[in-house]
PDB file of N, CA, C, O and CB in Angstrom:
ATOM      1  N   UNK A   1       4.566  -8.583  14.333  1.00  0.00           N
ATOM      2  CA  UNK A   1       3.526  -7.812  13.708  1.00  0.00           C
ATOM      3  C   UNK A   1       3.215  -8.407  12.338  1.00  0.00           C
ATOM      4  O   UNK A   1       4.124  -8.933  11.696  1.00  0.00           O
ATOM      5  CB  UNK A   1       3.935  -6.336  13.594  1.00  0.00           C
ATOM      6  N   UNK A   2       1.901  -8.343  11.837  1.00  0.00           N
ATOM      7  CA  UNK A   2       1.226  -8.775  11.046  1.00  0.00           C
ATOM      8  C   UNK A   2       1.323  -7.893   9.627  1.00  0.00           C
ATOM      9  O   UNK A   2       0.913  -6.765   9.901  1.00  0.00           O
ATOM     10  CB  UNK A   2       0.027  -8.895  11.686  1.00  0.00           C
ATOM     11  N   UNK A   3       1.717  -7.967   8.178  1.00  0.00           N
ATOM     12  CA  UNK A   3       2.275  -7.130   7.800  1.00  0.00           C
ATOM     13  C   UNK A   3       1.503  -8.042   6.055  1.00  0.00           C
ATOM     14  O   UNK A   3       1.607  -9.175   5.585  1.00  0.00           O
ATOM     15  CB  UNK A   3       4.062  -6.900   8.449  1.00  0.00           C
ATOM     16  N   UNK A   4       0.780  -6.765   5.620  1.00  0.00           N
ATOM     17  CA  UNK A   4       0.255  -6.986   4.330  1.00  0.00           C
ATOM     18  C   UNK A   4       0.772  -6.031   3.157  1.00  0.00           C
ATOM     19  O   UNK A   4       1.014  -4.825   3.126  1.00  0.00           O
ATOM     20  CB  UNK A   4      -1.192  -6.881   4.456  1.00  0.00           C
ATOM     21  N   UNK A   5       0.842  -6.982   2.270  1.00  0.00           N
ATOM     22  CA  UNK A   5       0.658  -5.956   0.213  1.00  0.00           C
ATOM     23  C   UNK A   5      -0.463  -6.267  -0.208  1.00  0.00           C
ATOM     24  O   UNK A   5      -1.081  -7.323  -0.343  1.00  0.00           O
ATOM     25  CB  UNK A   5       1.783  -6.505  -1.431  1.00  0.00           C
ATOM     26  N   UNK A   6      -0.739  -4.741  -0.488  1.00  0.00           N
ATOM     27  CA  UNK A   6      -2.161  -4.871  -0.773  1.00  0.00           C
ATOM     28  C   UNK A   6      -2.167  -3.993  -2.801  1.00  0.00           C
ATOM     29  O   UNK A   6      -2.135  -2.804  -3.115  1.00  0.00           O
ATOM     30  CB  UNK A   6      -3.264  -3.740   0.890  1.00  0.00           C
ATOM     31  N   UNK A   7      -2.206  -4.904  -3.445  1.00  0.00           N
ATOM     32  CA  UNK A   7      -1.933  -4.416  -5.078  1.00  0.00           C
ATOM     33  C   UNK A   7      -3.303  -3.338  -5.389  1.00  0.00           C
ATOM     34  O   UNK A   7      -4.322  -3.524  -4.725  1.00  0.00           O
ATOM     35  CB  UNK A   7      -1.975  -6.074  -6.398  1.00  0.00           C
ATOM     36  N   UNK A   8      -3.280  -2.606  -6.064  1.00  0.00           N
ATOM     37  CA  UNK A   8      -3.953  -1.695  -6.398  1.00  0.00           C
ATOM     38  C   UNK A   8      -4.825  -0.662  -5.379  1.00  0.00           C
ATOM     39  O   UNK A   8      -5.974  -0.237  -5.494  1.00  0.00           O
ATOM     40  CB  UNK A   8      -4.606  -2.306  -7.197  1.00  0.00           C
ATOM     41  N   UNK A   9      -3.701  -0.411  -4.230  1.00  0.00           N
ATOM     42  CA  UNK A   9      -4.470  -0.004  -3.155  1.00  0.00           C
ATOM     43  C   UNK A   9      -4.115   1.574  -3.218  1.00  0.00           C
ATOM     44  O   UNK A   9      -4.045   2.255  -2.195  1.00  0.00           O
ATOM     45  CB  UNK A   9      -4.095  -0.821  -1.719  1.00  0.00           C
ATOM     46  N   UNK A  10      -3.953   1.955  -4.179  1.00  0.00           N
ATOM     47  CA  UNK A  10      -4.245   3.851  -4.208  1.00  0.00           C
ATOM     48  C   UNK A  10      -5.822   4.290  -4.159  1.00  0.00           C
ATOM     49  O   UNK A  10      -6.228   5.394  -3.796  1.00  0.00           O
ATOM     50  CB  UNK A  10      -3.618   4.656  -5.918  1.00  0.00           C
ATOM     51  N   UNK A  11      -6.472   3.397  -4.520  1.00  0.00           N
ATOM     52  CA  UNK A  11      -7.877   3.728  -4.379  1.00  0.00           C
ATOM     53  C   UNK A  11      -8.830   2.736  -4.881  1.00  0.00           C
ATOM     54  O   UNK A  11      -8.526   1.992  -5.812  1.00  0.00           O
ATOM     55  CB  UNK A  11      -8.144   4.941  -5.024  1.00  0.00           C
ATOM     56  N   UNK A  12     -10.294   2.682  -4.140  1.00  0.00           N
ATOM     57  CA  UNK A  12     -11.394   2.142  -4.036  1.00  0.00           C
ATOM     58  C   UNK A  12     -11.317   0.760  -3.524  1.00  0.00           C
ATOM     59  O   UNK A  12     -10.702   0.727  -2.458  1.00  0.00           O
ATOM     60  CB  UNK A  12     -11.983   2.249  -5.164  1.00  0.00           C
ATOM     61  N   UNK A  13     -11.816  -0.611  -4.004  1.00  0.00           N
ATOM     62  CA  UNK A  13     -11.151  -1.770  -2.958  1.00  0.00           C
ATOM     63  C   UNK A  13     -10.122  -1.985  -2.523  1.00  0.00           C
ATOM     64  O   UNK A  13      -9.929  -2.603  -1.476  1.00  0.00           O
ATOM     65  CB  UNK A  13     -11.165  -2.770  -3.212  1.00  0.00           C
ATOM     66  N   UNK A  14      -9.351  -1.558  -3.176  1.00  0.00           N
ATOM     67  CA  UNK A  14      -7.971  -2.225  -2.639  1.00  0.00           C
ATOM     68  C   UNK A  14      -7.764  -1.252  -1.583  1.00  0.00           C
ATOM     69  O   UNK A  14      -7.431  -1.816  -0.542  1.00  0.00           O
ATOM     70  CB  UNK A  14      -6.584  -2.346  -3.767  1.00  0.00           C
ATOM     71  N   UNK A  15      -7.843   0.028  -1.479  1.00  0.00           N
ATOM     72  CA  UNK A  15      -7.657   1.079  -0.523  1.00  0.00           C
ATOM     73  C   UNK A  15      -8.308   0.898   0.556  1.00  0.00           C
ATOM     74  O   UNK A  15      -7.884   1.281   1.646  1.00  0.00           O
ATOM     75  CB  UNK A  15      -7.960   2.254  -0.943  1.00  0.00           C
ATOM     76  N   UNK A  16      -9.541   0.226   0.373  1.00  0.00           N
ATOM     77  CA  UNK A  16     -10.231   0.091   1.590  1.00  0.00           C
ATOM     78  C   UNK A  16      -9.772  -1.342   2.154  1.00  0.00           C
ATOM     79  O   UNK A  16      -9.502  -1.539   3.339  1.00  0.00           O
ATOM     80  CB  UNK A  16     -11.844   0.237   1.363  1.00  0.00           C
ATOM     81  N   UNK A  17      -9.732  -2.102   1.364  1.00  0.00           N
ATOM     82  CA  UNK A  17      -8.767  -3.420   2.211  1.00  0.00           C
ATOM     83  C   UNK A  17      -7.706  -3.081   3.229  1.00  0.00           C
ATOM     84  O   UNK A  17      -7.707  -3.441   4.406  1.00  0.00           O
ATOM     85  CB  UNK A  17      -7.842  -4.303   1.136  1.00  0.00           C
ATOM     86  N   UNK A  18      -6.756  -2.304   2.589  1.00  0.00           N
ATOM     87  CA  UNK A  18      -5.687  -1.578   3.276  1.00  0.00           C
ATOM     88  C   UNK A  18      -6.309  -0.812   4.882  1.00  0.00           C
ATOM     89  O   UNK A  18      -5.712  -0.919   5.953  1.00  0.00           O
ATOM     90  CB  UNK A  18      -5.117  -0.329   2.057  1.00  0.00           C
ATOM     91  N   UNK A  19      -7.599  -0.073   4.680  1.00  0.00           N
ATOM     92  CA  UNK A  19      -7.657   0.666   5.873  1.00  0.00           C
ATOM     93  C   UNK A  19      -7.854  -0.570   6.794  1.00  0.00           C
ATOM     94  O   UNK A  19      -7.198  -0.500   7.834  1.00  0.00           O
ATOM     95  CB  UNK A  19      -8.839   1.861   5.927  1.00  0.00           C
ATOM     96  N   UNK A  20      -8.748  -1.885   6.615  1.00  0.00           N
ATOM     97  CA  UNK A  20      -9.458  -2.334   7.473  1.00  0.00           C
ATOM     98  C   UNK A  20      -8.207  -3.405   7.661  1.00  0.00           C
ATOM     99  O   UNK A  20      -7.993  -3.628   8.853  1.00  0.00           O
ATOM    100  CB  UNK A  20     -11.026  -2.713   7.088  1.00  0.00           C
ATOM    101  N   UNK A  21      -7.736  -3.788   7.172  1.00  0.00           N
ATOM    102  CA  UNK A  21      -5.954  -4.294   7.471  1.00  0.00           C
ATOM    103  C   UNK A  21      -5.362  -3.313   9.057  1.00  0.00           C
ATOM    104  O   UNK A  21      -5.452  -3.641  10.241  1.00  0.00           O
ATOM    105  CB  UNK A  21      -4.621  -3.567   5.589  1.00  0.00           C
ATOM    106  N   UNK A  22      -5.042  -2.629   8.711  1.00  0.00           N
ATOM    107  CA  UNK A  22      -4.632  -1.329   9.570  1.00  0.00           C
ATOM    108  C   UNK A  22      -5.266  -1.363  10.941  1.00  0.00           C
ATOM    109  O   UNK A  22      -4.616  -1.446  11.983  1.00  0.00           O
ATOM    110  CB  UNK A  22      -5.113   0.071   8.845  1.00  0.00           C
ATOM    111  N   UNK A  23      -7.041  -1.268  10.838  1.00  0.00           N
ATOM    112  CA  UNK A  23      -7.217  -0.817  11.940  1.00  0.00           C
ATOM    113  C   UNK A  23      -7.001  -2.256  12.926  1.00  0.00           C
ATOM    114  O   UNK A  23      -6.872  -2.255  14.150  1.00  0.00           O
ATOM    115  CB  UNK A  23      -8.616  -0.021  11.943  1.00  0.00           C
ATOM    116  N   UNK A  24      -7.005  -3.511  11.982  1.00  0.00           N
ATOM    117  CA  UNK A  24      -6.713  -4.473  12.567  1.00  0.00           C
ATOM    118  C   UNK A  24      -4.900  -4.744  13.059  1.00  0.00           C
ATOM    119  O   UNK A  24      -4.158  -5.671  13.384  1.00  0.00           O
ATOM    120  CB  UNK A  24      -7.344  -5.407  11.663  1.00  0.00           C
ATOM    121  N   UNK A  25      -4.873  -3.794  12.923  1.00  0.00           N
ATOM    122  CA  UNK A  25      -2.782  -3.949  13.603  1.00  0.00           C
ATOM    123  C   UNK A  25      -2.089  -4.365  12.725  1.00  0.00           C
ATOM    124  O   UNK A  25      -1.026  -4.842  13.122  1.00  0.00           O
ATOM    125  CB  UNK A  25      -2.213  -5.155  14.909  1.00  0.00           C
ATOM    126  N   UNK A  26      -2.292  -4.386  11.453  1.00  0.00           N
ATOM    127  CA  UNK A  26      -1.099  -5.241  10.074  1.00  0.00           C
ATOM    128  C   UNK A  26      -0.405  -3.741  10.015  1.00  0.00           C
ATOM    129  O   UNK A  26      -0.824  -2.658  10.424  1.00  0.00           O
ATOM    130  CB  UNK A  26      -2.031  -6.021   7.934  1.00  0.00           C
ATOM    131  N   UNK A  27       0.874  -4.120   9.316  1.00  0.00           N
ATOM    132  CA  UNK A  27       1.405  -3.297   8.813  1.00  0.00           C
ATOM    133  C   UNK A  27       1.427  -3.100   7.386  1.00  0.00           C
ATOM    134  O   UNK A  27       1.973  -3.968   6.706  1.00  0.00           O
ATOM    135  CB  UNK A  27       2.320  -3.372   9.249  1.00  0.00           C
ATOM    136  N   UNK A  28       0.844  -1.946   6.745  1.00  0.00           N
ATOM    137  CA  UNK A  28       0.670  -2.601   5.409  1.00  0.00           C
ATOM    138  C   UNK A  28       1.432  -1.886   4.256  1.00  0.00           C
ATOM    139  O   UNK A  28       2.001  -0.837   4.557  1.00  0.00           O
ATOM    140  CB  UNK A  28      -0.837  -2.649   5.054  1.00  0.00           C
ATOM    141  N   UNK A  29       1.512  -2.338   2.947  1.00  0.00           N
ATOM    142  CA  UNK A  29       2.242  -1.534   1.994  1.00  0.00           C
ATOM    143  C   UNK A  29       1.417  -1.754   1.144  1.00  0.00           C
ATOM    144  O   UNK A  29       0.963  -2.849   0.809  1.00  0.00           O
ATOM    145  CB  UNK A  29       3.623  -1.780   1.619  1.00  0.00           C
ATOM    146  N   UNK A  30       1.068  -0.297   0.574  1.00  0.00           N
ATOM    147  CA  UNK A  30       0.296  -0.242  -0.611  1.00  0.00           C
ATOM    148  C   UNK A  30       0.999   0.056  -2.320  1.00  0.00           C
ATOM    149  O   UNK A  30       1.365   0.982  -3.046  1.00  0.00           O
ATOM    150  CB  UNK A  30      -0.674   0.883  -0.202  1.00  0.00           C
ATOM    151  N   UNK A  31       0.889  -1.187  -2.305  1.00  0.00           N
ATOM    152  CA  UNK A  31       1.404  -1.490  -3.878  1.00  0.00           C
ATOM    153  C   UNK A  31       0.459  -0.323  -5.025  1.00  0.00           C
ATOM    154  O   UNK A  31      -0.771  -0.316  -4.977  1.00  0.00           O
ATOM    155  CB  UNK A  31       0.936  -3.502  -4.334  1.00  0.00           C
ATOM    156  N   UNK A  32       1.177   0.538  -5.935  1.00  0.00           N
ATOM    157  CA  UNK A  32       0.428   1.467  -6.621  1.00  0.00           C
ATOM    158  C   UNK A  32       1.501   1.228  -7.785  1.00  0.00           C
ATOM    159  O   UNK A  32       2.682   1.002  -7.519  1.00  0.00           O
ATOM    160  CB  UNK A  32       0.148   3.062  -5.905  1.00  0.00           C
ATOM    161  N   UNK A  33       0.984   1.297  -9.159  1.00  0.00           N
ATOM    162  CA  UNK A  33       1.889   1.583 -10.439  1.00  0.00           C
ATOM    163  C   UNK A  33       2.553   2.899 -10.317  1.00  0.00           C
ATOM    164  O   UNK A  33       3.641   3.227 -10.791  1.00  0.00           O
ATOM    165  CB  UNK A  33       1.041   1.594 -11.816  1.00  0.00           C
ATOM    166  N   UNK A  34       1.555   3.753  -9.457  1.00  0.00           N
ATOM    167  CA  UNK A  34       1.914   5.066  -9.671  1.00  0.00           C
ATOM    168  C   UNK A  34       2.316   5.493  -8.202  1.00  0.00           C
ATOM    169  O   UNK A  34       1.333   5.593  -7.468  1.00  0.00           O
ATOM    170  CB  UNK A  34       0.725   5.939 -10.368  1.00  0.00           C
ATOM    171  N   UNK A  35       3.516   5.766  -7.609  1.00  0.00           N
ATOM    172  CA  UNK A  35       3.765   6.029  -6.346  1.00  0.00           C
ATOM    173  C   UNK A  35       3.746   7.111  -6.154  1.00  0.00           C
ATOM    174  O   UNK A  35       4.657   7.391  -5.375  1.00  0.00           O
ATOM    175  CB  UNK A  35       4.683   5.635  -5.893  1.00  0.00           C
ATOM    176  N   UNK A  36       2.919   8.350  -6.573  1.00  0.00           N
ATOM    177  CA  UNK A  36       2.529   9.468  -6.512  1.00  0.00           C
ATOM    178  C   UNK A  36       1.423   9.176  -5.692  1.00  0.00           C
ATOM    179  O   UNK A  36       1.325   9.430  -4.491  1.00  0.00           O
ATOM    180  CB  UNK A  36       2.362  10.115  -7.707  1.00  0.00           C
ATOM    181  N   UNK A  37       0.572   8.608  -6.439  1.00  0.00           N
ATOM    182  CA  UNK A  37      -1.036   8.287  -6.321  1.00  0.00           C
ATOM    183  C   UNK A  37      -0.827   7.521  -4.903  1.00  0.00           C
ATOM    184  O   UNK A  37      -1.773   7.803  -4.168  1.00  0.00           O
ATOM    185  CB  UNK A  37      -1.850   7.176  -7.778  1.00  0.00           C
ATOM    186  N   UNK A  38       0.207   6.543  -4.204  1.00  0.00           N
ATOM    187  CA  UNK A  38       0.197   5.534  -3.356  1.00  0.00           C
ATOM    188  C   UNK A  38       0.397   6.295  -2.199  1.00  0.00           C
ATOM    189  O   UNK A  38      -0.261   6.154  -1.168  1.00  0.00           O
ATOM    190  CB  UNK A  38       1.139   4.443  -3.614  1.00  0.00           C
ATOM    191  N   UNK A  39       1.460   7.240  -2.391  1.00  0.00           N
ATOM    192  CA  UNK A  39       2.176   8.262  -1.506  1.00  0.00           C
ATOM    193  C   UNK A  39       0.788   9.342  -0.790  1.00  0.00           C
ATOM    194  O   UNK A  39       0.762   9.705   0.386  1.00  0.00           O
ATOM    195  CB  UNK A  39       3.464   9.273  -2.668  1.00  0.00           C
ATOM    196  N   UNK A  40      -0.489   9.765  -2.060  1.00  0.00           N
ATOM    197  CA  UNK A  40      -1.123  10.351  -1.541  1.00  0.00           C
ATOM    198  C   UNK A  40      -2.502   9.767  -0.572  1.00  0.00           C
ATOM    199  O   UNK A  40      -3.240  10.345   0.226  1.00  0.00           O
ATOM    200  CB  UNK A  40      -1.246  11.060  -2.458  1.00  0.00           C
ATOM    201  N   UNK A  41      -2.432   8.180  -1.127  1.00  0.00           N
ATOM    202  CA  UNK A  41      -3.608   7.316  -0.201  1.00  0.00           C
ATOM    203  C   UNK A  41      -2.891   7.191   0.842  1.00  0.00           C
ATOM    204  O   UNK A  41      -3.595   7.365   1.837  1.00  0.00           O
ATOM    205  CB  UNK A  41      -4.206   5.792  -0.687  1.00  0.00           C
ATOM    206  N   UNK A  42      -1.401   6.886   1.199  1.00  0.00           N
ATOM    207  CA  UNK A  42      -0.796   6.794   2.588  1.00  0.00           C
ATOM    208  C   UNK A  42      -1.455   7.908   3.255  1.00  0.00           C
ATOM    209  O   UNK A  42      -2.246   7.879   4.199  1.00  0.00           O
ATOM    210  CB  UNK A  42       0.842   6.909   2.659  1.00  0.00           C
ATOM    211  N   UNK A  43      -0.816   9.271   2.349  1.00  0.00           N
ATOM    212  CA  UNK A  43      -1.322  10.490   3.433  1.00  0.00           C
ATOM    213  C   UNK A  43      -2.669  10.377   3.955  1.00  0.00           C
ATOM    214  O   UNK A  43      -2.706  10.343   5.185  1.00  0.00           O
ATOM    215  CB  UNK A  43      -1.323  11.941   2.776  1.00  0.00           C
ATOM    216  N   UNK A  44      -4.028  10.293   3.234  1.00  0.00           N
ATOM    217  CA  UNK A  44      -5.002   9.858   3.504  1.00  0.00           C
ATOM    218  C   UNK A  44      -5.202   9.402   4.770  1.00  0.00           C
ATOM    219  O   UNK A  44      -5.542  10.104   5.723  1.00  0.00           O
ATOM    220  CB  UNK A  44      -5.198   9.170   2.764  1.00  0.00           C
ATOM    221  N   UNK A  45      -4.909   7.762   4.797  1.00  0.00           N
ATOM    222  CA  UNK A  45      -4.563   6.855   5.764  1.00  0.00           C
ATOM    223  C   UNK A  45      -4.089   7.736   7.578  1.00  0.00           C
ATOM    224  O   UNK A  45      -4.478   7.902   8.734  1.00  0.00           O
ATOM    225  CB  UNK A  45      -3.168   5.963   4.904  1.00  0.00           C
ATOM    226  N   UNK A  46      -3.198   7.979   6.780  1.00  0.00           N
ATOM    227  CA  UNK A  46      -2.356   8.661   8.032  1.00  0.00           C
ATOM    228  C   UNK A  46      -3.097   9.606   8.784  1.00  0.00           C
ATOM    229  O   UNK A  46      -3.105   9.704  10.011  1.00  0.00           O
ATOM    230  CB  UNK A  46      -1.087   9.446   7.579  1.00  0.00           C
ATOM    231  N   UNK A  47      -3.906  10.503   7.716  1.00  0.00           N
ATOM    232  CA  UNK A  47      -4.379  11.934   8.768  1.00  0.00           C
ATOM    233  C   UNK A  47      -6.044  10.504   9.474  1.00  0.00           C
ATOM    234  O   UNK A  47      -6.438  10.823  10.596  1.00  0.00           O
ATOM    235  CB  UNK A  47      -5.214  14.346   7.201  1.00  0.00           C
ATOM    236  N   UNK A  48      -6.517   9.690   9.083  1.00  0.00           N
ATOM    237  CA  UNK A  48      -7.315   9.093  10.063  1.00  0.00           C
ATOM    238  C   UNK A  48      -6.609   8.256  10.876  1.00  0.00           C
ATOM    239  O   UNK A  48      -7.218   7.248  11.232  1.00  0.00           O
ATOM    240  CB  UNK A  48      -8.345   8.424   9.546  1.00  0.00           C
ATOM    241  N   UNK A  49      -5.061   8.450  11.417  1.00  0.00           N
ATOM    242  CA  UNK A  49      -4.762   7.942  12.552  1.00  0.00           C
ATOM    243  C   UNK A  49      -3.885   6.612  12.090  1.00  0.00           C
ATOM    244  O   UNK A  49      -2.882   6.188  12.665  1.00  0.00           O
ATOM    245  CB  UNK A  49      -6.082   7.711  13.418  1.00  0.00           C
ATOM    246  N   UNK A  50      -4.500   6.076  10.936  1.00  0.00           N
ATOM    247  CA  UNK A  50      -3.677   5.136  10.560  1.00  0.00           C
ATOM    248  C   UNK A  50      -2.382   4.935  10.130  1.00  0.00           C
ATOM    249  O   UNK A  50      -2.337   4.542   8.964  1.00  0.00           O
ATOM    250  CB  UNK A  50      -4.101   4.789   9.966  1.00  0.00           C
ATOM    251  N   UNK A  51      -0.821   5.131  10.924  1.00  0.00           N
ATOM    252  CA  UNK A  51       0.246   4.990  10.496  1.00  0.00           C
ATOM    253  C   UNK A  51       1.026   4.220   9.425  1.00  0.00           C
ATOM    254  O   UNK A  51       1.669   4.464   8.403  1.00  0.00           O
ATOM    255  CB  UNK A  51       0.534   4.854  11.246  1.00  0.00           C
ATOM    256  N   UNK A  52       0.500   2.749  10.460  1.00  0.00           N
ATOM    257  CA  UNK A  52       1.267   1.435   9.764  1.00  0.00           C
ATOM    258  C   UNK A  52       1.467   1.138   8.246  1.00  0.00           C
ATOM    259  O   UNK A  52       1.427  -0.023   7.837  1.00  0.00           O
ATOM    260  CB  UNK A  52       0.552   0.252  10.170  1.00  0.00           C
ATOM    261  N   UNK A  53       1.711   2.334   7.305  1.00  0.00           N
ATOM    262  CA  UNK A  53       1.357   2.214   6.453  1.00  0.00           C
ATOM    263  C   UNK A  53       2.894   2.614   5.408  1.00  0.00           C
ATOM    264  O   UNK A  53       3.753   3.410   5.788  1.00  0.00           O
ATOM    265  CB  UNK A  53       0.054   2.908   6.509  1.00  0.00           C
ATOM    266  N   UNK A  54       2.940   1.976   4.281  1.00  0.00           N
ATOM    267  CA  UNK A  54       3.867   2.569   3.325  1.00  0.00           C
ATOM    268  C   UNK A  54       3.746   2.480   1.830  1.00  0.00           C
ATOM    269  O   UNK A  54       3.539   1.314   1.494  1.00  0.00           O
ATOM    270  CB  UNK A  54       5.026   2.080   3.597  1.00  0.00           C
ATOM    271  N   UNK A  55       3.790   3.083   1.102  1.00  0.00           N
ATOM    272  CA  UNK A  55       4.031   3.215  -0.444  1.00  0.00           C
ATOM    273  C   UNK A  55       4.672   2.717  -1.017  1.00  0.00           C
ATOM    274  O   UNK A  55       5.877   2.859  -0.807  1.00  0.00           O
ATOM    275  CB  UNK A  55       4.316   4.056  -0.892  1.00  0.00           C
ATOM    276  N   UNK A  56       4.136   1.731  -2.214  1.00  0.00           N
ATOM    277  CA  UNK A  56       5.799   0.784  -2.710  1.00  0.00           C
ATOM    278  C   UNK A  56       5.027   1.124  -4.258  1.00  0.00           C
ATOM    279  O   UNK A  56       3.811   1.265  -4.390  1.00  0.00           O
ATOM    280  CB  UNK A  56       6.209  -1.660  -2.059  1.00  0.00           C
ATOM    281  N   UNK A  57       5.882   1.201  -5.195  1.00  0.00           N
ATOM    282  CA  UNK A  57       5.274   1.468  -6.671  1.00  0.00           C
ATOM    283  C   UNK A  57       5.467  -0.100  -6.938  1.00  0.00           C
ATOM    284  O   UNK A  57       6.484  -0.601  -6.458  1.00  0.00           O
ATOM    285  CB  UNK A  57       6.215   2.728  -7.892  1.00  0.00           C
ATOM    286  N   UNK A  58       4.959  -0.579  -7.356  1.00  0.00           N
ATOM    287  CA  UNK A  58       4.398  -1.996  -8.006  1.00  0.00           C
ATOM    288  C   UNK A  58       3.215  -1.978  -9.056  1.00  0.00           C
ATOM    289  O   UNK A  58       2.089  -1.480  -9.042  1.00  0.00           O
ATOM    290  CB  UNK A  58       3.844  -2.915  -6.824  1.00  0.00           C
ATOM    291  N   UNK A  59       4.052  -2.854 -10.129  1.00  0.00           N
ATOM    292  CA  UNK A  59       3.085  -2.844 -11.320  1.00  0.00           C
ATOM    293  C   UNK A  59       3.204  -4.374 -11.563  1.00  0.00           C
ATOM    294  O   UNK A  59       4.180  -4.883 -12.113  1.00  0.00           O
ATOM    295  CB  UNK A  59       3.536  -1.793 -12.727  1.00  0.00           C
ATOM    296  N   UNK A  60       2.102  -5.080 -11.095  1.00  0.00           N
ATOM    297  CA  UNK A  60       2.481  -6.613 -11.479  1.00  0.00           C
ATOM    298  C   UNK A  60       2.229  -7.464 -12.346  1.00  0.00           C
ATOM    299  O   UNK A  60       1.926  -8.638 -12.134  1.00  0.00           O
ATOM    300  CB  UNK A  60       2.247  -7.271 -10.815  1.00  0.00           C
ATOM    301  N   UNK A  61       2.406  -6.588 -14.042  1.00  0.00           N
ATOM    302  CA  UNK A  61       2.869  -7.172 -15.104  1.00  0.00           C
ATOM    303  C   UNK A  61       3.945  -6.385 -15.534  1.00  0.00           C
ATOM    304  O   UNK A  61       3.955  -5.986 -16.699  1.00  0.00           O
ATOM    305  CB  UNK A  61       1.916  -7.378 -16.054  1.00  0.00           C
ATOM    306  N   UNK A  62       5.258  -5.978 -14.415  1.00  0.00           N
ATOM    307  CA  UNK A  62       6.060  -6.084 -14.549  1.00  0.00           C
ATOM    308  C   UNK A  62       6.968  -6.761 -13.868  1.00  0.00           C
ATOM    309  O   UNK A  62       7.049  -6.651 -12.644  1.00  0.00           O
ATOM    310  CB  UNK A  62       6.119  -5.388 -14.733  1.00  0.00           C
ATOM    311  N   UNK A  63       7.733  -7.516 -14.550  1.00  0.00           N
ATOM    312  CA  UNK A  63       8.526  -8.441 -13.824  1.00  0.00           C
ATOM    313  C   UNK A  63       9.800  -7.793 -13.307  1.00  0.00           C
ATOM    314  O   UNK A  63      10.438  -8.725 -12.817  1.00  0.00           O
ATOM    315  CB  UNK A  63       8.841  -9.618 -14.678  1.00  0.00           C
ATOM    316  N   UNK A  64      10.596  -6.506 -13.147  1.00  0.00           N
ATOM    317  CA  UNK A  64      11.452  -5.830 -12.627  1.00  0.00           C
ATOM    318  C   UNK A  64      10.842  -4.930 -11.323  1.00  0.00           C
ATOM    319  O   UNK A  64      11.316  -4.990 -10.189  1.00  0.00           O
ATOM    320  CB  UNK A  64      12.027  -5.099 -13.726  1.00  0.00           C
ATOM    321  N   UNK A  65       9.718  -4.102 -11.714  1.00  0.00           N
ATOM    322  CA  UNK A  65       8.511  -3.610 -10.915  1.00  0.00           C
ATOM    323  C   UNK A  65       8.756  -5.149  -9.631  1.00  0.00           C
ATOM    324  O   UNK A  65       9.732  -5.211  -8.884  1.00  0.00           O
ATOM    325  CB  UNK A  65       6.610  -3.515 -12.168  1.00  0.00           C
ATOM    326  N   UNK A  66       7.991  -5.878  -9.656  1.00  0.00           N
ATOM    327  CA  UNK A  66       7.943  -6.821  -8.558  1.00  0.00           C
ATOM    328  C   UNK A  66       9.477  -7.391  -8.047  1.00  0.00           C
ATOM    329  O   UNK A  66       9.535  -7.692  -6.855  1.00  0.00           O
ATOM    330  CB  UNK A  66       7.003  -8.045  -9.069  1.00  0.00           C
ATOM    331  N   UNK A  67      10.464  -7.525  -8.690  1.00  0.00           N
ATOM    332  CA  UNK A  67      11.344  -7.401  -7.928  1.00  0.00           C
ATOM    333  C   UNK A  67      12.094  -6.362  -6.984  1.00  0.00           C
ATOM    334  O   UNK A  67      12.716  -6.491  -5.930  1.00  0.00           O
ATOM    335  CB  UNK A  67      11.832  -7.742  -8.485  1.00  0.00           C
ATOM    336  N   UNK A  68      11.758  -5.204  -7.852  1.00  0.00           N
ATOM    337  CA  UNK A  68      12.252  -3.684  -7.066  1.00  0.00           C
ATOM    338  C   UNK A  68      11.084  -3.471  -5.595  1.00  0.00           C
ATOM    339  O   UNK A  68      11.091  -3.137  -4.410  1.00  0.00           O
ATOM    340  CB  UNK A  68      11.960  -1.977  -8.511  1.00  0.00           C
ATOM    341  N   UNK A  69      10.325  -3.855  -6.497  1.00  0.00           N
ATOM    342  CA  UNK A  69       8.833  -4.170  -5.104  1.00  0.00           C
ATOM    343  C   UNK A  69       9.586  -5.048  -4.221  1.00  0.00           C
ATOM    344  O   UNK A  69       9.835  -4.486  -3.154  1.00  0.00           O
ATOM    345  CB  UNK A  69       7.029  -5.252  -5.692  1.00  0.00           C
ATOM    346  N   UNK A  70      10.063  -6.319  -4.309  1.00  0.00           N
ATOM    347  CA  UNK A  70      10.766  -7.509  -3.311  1.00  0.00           C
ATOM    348  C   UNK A  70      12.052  -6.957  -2.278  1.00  0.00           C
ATOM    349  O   UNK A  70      12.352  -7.364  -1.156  1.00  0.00           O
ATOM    350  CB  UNK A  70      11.508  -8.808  -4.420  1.00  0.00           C
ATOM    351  N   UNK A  71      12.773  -5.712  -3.234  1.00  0.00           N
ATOM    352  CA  UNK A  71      13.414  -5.402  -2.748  1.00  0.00           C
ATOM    353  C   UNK A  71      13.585  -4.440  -1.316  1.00  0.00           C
ATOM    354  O   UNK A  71      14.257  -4.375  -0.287  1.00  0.00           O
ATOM    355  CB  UNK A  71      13.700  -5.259  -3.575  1.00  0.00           C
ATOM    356  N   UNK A  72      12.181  -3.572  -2.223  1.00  0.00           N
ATOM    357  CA  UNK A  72      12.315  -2.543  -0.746  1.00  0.00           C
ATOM    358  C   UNK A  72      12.152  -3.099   0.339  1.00  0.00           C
ATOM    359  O   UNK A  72      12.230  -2.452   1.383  1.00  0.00           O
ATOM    360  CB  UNK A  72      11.349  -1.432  -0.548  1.00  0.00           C
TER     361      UNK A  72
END
């Protein structure tokens, strides 16, 4: 399976990158500074059917942020 990070995808382009990722079969993780905000575009996602999806808090001008990101 085909599996994307998509950075600033809690909302507007990047969110919509993420859906059209999805309906194409990727599995994707939406990178958000704020994993509140990421947690609630998943839900989003999800109630239109779209699963493949997960929440990672990533801020990438932080250099601990992107490793804790590497990690999950």
């Amino acid at each position: 399976m085909k599996s994307a990070l998509i950075t600033g995808a809690n909302n507007s382009i990047g969110f919509e990158v993420a859906r059209a990722l999805l309906k194409r079969g990727y599995f994707v993780f939406l990178g958000s500074r704020n994993l509140e905000n990421g947690l609630k575009a998943v839900e989003k996602l999800k109630s239109d059917g779209l699963t493949k999806v997960e929440a990672v808090q990533l801020d990438v001008t932080d250099e601990f942020s992107i490793k804790a990101a590497h990690e999950h």
